[in-house]
C-alpha positions in Angstrom: 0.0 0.0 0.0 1.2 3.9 -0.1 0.7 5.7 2.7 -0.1 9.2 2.4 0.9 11.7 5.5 -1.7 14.6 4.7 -1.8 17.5 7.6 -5.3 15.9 9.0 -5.0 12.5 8.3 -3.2 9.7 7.2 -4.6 7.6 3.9 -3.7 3.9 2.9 -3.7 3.5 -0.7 -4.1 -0.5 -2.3 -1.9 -0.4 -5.0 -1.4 -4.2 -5.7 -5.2 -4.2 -6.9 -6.6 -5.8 -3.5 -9.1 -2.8 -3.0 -8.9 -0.7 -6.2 -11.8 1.5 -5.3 -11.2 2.1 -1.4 -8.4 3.7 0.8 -8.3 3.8 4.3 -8.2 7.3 6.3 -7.2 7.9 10.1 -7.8 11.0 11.9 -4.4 12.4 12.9 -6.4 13.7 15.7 -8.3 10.9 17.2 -7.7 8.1 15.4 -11.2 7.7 13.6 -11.1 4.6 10.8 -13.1 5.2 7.6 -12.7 4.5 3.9 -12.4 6.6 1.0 -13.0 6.5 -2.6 -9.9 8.1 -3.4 -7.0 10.0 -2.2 -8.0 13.9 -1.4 -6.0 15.9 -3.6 -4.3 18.1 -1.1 -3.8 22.3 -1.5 -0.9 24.4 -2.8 0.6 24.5 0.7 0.0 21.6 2.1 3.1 18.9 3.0 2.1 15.7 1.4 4.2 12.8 2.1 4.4 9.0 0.8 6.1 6.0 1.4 5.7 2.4 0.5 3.8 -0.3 3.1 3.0 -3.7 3.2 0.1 -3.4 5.6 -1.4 -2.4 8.9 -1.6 -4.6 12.4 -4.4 -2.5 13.6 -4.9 0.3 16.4 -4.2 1.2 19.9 -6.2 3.8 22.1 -3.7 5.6 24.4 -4.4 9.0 26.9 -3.9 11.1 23.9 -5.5 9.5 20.8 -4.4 6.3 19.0 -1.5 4.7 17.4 -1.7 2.8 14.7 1.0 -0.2 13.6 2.1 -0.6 9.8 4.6 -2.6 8.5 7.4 -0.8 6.5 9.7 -3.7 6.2 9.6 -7.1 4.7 11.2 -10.5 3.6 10.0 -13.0 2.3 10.6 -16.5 4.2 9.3 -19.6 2.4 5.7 -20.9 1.5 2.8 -22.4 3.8 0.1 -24.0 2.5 1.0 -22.8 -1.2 1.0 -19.3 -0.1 4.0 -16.3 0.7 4.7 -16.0 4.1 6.8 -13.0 4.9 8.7 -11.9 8.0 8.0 -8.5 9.5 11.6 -6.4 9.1 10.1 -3.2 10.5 7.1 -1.8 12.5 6.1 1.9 12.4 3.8 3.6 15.3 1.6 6.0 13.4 0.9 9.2 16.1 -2.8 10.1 15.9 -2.5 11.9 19.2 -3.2 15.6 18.3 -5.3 16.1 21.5 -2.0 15.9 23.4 -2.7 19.6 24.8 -5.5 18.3 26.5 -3.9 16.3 29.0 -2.9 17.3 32.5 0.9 17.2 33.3 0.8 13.9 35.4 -0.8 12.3 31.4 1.3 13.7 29.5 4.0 12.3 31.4 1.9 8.8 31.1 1.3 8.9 27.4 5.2 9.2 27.2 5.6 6.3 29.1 3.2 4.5 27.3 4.7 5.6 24.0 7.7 4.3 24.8 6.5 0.8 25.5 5.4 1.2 22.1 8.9 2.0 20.8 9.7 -1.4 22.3 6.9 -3.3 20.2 8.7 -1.8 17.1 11.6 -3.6 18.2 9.6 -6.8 18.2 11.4 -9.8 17.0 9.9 -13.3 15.2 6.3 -11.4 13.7 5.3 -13.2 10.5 2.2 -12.8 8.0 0.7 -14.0 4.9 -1.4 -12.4 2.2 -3.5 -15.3 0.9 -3.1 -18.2 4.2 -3.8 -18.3 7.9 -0.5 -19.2 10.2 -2.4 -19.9 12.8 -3.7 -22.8 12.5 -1.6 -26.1 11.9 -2.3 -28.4 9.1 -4.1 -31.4 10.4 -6.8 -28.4 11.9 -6.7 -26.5 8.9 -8.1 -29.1 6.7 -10.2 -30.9 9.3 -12.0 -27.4 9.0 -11.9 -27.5 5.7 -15.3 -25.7 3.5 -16.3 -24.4 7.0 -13.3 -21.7 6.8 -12.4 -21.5 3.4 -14.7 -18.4 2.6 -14.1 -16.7 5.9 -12.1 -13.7 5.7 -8.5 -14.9 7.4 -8.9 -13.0 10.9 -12.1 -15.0 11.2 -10.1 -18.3 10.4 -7.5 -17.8 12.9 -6.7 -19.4 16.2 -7.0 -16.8 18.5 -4.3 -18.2 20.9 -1.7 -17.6 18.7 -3.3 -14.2 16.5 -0.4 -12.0 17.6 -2.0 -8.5 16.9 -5.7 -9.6 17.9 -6.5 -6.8 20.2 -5.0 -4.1 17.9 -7.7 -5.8 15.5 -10.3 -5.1 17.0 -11.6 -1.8 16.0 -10.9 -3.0 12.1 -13.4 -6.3 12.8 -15.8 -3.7 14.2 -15.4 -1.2 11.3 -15.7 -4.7 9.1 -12.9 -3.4 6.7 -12.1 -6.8 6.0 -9.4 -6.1 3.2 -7.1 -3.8 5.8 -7.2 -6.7 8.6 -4.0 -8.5 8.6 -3.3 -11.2 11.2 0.1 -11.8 12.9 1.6 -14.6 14.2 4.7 -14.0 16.7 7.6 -17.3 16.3 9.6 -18.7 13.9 9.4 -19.6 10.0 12.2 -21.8 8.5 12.2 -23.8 5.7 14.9 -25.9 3.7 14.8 -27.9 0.7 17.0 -31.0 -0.3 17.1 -33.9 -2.2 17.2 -37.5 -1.1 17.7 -40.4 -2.7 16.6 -38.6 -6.2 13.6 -37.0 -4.6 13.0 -33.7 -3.9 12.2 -32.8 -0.5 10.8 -29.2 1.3 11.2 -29.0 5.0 9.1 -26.5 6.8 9.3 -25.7 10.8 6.6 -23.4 12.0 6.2 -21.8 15.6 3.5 -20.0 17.3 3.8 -18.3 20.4 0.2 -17.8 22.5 -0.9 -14.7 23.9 -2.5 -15.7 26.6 0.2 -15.7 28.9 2.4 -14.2 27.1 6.0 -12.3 28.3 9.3 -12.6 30.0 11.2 -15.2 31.1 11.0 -14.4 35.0 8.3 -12.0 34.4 5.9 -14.6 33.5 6.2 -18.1 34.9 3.9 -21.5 35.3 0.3 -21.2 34.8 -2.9 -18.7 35.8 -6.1 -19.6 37.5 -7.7 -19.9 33.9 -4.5 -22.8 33.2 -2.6 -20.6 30.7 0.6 -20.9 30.5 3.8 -18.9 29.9 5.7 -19.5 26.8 3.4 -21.4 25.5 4.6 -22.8 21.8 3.3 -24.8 19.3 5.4 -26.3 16.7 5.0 -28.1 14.1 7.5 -29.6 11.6 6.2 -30.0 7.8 7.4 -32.7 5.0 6.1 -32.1 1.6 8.0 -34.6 -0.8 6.4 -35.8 -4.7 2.6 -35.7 -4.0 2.8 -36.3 0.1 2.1 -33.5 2.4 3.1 -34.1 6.2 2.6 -32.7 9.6 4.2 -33.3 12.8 3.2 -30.9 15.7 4.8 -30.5 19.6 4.4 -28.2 22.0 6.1 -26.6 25.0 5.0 -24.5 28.2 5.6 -23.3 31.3 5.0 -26.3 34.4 1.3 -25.5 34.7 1.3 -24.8 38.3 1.3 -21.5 39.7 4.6 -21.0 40.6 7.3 -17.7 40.6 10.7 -16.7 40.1 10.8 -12.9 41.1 14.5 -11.3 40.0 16.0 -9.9 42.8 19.7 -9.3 41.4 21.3 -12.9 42.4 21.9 -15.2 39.3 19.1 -17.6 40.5 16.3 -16.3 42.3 14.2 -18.4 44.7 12.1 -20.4 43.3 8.4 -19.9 45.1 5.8 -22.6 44.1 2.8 -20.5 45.4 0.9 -23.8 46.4 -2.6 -21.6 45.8 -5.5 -23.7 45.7 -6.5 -22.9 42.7 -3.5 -25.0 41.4 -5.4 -28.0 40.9 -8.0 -26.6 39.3 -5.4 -24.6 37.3 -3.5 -28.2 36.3 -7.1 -29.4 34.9 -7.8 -26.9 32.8 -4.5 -26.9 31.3 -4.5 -30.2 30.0 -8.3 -30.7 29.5 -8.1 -27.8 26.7 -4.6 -29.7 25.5 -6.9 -32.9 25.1 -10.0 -31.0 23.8 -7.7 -29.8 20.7 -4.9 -32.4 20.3 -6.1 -35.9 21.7 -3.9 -38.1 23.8 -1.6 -35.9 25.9 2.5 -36.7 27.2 3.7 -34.3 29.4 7.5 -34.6 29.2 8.9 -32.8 32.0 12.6 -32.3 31.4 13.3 -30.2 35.3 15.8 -30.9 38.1 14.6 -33.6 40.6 16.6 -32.1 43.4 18.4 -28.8 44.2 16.3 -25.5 43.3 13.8 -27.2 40.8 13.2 -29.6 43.0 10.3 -27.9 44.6 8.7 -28.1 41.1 9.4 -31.3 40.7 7.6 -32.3 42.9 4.8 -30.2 43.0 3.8 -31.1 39.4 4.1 -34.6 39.9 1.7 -34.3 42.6 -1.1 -32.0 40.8 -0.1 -35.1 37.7 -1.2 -37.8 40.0 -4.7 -36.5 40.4 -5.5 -36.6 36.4 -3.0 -39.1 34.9 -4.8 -41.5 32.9 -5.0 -43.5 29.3 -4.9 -40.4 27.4 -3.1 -37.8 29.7 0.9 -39.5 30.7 3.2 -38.0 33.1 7.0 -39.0 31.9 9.4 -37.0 34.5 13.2 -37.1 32.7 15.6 -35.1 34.7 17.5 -34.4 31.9 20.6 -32.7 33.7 21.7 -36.1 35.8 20.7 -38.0 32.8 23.0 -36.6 30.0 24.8 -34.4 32.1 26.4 -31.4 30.0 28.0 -33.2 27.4 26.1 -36.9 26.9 22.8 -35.4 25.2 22.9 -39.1 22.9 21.4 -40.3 26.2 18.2 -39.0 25.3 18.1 -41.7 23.1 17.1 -43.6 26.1 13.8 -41.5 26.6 12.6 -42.0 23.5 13.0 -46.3 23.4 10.9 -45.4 26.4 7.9 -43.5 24.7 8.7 -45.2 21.2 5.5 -47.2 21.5 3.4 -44.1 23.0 4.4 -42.1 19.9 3.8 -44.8 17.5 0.2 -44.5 18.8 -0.1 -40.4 18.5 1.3 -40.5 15.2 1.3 -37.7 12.6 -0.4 -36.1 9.9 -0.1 -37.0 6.2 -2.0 -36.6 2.9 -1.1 -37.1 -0.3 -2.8 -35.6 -3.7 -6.4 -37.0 -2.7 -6.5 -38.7 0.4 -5.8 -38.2 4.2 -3.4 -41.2 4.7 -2.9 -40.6 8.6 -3.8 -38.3 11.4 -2.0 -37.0 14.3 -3.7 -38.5 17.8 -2.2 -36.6 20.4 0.9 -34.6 21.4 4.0 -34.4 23.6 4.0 -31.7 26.0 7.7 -30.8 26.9 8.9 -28.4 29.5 12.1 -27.8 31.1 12.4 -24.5 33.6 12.1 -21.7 30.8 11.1 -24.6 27.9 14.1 -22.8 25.8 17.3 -25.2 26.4 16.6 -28.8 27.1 13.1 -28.4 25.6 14.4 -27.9 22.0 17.1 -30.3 22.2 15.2 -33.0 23.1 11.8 -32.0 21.0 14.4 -31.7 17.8 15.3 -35.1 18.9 11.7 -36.2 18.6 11.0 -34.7 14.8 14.1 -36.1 13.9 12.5 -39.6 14.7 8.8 -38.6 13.6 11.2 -37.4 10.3 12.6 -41.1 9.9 9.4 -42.5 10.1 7.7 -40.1 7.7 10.0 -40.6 4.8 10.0 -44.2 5.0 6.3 -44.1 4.7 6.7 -41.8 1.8 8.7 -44.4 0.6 11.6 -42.0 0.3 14.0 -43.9 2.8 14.0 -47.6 3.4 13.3 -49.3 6.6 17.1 -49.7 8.0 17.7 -45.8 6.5 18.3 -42.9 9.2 18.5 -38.9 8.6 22.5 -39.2 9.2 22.9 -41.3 5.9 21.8 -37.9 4.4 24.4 -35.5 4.9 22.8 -32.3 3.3 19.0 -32.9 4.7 20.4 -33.3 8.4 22.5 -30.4 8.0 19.5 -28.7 6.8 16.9 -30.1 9.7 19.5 -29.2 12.3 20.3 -25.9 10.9 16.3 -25.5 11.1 15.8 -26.6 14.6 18.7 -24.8 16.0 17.4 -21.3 14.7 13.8 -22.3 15.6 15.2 -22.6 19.3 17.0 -19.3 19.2 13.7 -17.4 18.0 11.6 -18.7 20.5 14.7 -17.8 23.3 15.1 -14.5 21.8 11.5 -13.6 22.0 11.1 -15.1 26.1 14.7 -14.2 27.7 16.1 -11.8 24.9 19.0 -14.2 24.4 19.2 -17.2 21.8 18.6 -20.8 22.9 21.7 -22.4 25.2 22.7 -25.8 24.1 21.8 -24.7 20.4 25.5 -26.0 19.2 24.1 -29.7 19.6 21.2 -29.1 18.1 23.3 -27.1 15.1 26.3 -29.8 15.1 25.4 -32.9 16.7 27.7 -32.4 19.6 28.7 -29.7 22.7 31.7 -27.4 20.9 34.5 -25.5 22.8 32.5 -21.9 20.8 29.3 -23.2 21.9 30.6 -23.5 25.3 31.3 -19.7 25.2 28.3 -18.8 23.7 26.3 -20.5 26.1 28.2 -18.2 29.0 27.7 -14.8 27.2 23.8 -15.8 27.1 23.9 -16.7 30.3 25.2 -12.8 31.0 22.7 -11.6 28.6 19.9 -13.4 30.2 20.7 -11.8 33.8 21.4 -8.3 32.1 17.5 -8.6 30.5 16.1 -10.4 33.3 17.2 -7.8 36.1 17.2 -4.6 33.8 15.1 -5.1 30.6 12.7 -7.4 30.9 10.2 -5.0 33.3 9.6 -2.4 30.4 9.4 -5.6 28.1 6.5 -7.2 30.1 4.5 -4.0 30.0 4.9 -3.7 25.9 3.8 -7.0 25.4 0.8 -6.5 28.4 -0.3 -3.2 26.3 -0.1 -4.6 22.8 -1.8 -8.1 23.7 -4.7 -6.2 25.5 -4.2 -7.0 29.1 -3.9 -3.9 30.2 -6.2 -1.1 28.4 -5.5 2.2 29.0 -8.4 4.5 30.7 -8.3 8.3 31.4 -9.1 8.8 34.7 -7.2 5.3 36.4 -4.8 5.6 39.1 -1.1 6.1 37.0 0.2 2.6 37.0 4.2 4.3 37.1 3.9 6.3 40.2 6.9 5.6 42.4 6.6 6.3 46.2 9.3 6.3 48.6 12.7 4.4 48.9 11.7 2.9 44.7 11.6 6.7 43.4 15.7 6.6 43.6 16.4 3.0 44.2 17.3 2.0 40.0 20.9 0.4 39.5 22.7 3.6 38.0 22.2 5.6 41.0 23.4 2.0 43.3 26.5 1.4 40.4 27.5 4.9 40.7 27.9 5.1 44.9 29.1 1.6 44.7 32.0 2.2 41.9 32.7 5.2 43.3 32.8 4.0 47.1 35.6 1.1 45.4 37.5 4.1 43.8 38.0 5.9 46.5 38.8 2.9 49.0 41.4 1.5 46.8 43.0 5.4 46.3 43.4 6.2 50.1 44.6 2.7 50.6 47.7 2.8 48.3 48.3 6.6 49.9 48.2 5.1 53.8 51.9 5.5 54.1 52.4 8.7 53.3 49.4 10.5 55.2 47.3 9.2 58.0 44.4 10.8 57.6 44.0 8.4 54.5 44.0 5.9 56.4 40.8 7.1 58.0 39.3 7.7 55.0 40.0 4.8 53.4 37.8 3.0 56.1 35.0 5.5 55.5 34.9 5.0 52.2 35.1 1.4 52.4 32.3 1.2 54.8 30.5 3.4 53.0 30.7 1.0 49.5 29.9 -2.1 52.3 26.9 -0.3 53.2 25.5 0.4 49.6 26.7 -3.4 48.7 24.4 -4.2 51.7 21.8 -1.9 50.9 21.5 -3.0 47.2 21.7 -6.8 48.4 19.2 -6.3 50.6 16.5 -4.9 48.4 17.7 -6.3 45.6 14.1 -6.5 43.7 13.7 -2.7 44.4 16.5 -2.3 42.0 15.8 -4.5 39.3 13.4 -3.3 36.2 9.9 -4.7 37.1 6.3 -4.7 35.0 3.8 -1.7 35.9 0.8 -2.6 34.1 -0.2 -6.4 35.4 -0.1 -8.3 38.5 2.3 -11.4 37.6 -0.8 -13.7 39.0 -4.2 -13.1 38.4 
C-alpha cells in the first residue's frame, strides 16, 4: 500500500489491486477509521508525504488519541500451505494523538511512558504474516475445518491463541474493513529444501507463540487460575516430498502450576511454588483444553529432581497424580543427571521409552487426494524456561517422527536414518537450531543455550562460550530489561487497556523513586574508587588511612543496601499483577 501523511490524516492507498476502489483514512487527531474513494488531492501549501507499506496490524487507544502499527519492512521467508509467508523487518507507530494539549501534566507524562513501551513493540522480534493463508492454524486443523473456513475472511479463520495482533484488530473487525485486517503470528518460519535419494524434499518448521500468557522469562512463569501458560509454543514440523504432504506438531509451556521466580539481582532467584488452591484446578484446565484440541496428551517434563527445581518437581508430579490417565501421561526425565552437560545421545534412552506411545499419537499425512494418517495426540515438553533442554530434546523427537515419515513416503528404506543424508540433516539441524533461538530471543532476549548440539550434533568449545555470554545476557534482560518488556507485550496483547481517569500505573513512592541500578552502580563504583585510592596513599598521610575505612564502609553499606533490596532495584512490570 502507499501511505499518504496529509496534515489531518493519514490515507492507505491499495496499489497491488486488493481494494482498487477504497483507501483507508485515520484521523491524525483521534484516530477515527473510515474509507475513501480516493485519495483527497491536497492544497498548494500543504506537505504531502508518501512512502511504500505492506500493511497495517491494527490500532491502539492511548491518553492522547491512538497509534496505529504498519509494516514498512519485509522478507520474504518460504511458502505455507502454497502461499508467501513474509517476515515483518520493521514496524512503524503512526501518532494520531493531536489532543495531546489536552492532557494534564501527570498524562502527558503517562502517554510518554506508554509511547515508549510502544517504541519497544517496534523492536519486536519473530512477527510473520501472509497475504493469501492463515498461520495460525496447523495443518491437520486447517483441513479438518476445511469448506467451514475456506470463505471466511483470514482473521475469522485464525486461532486466537496464537493471532499475535488480535486486540489491535479489533476496531478494524468492528469497522468490518475486511481487506485492511492482517493477522500476525509471533515465532519462527524456517524452511529448507534438499534432495534425497533422487527425490526432492521441502522442509518447513513453523512456531507459534500464544498470547495468553504471554512475556518474559522471570516476568511470567507457570500457569494462571484460567490454566494458561507462559511460553506457550506450538510447533509443528512439515514434510512435503512428490505428492505427500506431512505434519508433525509438539508443543512446550511453562509447568502448569502457579509458581514464581521474582528477579531480585542474584543469578538464580528463589524459586516460590505458590501452592494456591487454585492450582489444581489450574492443572485441569490446562490439559483438559490440550486434550480437547490435540487428543492423547504426554507431558514430558525435562526439570531438576533435586536442588532449586526440585520444589517443582515435585509439585507437578503431585497435581499429575490426580488426572494421569489413558490419554493424559506424566514422563518426569531429569535431563541434567541423565546426559549431564555433554552426553545429550542419552536422550536416546527416553525415546525407546515412549517409542510405543508415539507410535500411537502418530502424525499427519496426505497425499494428492487422500488423508493417509492423522496426528492423535501430542507431547507436551517443559524444562524450567522450555528454551534449552526443551528444543534439544523436542528436535530429537521430529528427527524420529522425520525417519518415520520418509519411509512411509517411501523415500527412505526401513534400516535408513537422517545421518545417511548429509545435506538434509545439516539442513533439519540448521532449522531446529534457529527455531530454538527465536523462541529464546523472544522469552529471555538471548538465543537458545545448548543450540551447538542441536546445530552440530555435539557440545563445541564456541558453543561453550556462547552458552556463558547468554547466560550474561539473560541476567542483564532479566534484572534490567525485561520489566519495560513485560508491560509492551501487556499493552499490545490487550491485558492492560489504558483509561483516562485510572490511578497512573508508574507512580513511584518512597525508597523505589531513587532505588534504580545507576544511581546504586554509581555510589558503589565510586565508594571502590576511593577505597582503593586512600589505601595505596596510607603511608604517606594518616588521615587516608581514616578515609579509606569510611569509604570502604561506605561501599559495604550500599553493597548491603543493594543486596538487601535487591528487587527494588531490578526493572519490574507496571501494568499487570504477575498472577491473576
Amino acid at each position: 500500500m502507499r501511505l499518504w501523511e496529509l496534515p489531518d490524516q493519514y490515507v492507505l492507498e491499495p496499489t497491488d489491486g486488493s481494494s482498487p476502489s477504497q483507501c483507508l483514512a485515520i484521523s491524525r487527531v483521534n484516530g477515527d477509521i473510515s474509507t475513501l474513494g480516493h485519495v483527497p488531492s491536497g492544497g498548494a501549501n500543504q506537505r504531502v508525504h508518501t512512502e511504500e507499506v505492506y500493511g497495517v496490524a491494527g490500532i491502539i487507544r492511548l491518553l492522547a488519541g491512538a497509534y496505529v502499527p504498519v509494516i514498512t519492512g519485509r522478507q520474504e521467508v518460504g511458502v505455507y500451505r502454497g502461499s508467501p509467508v513474509f517476515r515483518v523487518t520493521a514496524l512503524q507507530f503512526l501518532c494520531c494523538n493531536q489532543k495531546l494539549g489536552d492532557l494534564s501534566p501527570e498524562e502527558i507524562r503517562d502517554e510518554a511512558h506508554y509511547m515508549s513501551l510502544l517504541k519497544e513493540v517496534e523492536s519486536t522480534s519473530g512477527l510473520f504474516f501472509s497475504y493469501d493463508t492463515d498461520l495460525t492454524l496447523n495443518a491437520q486443523a486447517a483441513i479438518a475445518a476445511g469448506s467451514k473456513l475456506h470463505r471466511l475472511p483470514l482473521h475469522q479463520q485464525a486461532e486466537s491463541r496464537f493471532l499475535w495482533n488480535r486486540f489491535l484488530l479489533q476496531e478494524f473487525i468492528e469497522a468490518k474493513l475486511e481487506s485492511f485486517i492482517l493477522p500476525i503470528i509471533q515465532g519462527s518460519f524456517q524452511s529448507a529444501q534438499s534432495t534425497v535419494n533422487d527425490r526432492g524434499v521441502k522442509l518447513t518448521i513453523i512456531s507459534r507463540r500464544c498470547m495468553r500468557r504471554v512475556g518474559t522469562r522471570m516476568w511470567r512463569r507457570g500457569a494462571d487460575s484460567k490454566g494458561n501458560v507462559a511460553n506457550f509454543v506450538e510447533t509443528e514440523q512439515i514434510i512435503e516430498a512428490a505428492n505427500f504432504f506431512s505434519s508433525y506438531v509438539q508443543v512446550r509451556g511453562s509447568i502448569p502450576i502457579l509458581w514464581e521466580q521474582i528477579v531480585d539481582l542474584s543469578y538464580k532467584p528463589t524459586i516460590t511454588d505458590l501452592n494456591l488452591e487454585a492450582t489444581p484446578n489450574a492443572v485441569k484446565r490446562h490439559f483438559q483444553d490440550l486434550h480437547t484440541r490435540y487428543g492423547d496428551v504426554m507431558a514430558l517434563d525435562l526439570i531438576n529432581q533435586q536442588g532449586s527445581e526440585g520444589v517443582l518437581s515435585v509439585a507437578f508430579a503431585k497435581a499429575m497424580e490426580k488426572i494421569t490417565s489413558d490419554s493424559i501421561r506424566y514422563v518426569p526425565f531429569d535431563f541434567h543427571h541423565i546426559c549431564g552437560q555433554l552426553n545429550f545421545a542419552r536422550l536416546s534412552d527416553l525415546y525407546d521409552g515412549l517409542s510405543e506411545h508415539l507410535s500411537r499419537q502418530s502424525y499427519f499425512m496426505t497425499d494428492s487426494d487422500d488423508i493417509l494418517q492423522e496426528q492423535k495426540g501430542i507431547v507436551r515438553t517443559n524444562c524450567i524456561d522450555c528454551l534449552d533442554r526443551t528444543n534439544v530434546t523436542q528436535s530429537m523427537l521430529a528427527r524420529k517422527s522425520l525417519e518415520i515419515q520418509l519411509m512411509k513416503m517411501g523415500i527412505f528404506g526401513n534400516a535408513e536414518t537422517l545421518e545417511g543424508q548429509l545435506d538434509l540433516d545439516t539442513k533439519f539441524k540448521c532449522l531446529w537450531a534457529d527455531n530454538g533461538d527465536d523462541i529464546s530471543i523472544q522469552y529471555s532476549g538471548t538465543p537458545a543455550l545448548k543450540g551447538d548440539f542441536v546445530r552440530y550434533g555435539r557440545r563445541t568449545a564456541s558453543g561453550l562460550v556462547q552458552d556463558g555470554f547468554s547466560a550474561l545476557g539473560r541476567y542483564y534482560f532479566n534484572n534490567f530489561k525485561d520489566g519495560l518488556r513485560q508491560d509492551a507485550m501487556d499493552l499490545v496483547a490487550g491485558h492492560y487497556v489504558v483509561e483516562r481517569g485510572s490511578p497512573s500505573p508508574f507512580q513511584l513512592n518512597g525508597f523505589e523513586s531513587f532505588a534504580y541500578l545507576p544511581v546504586a552502580s554509581a555510589f558503589l563504583v565510586t565508594g571502590v574508587t576511593l577505597t582503593t585510592l586512600s589505601v595505596r596513599e596510607v603511608s604517606s598521610e594518616a588521615y587516608q588511612y581514616v578515609s579509606g575505612v569510611l569509604w570502604a564502609g561506605i561501599a559495604a553499606g550500599v553493597t548491603a543496601l543493594v543486596r538487601t533490596n535487591g528487587r527494588l532495584f531490578c526493572s519490574r512490570p507496571r501494568l499487570c499483577p504477575i498472577q491473576d
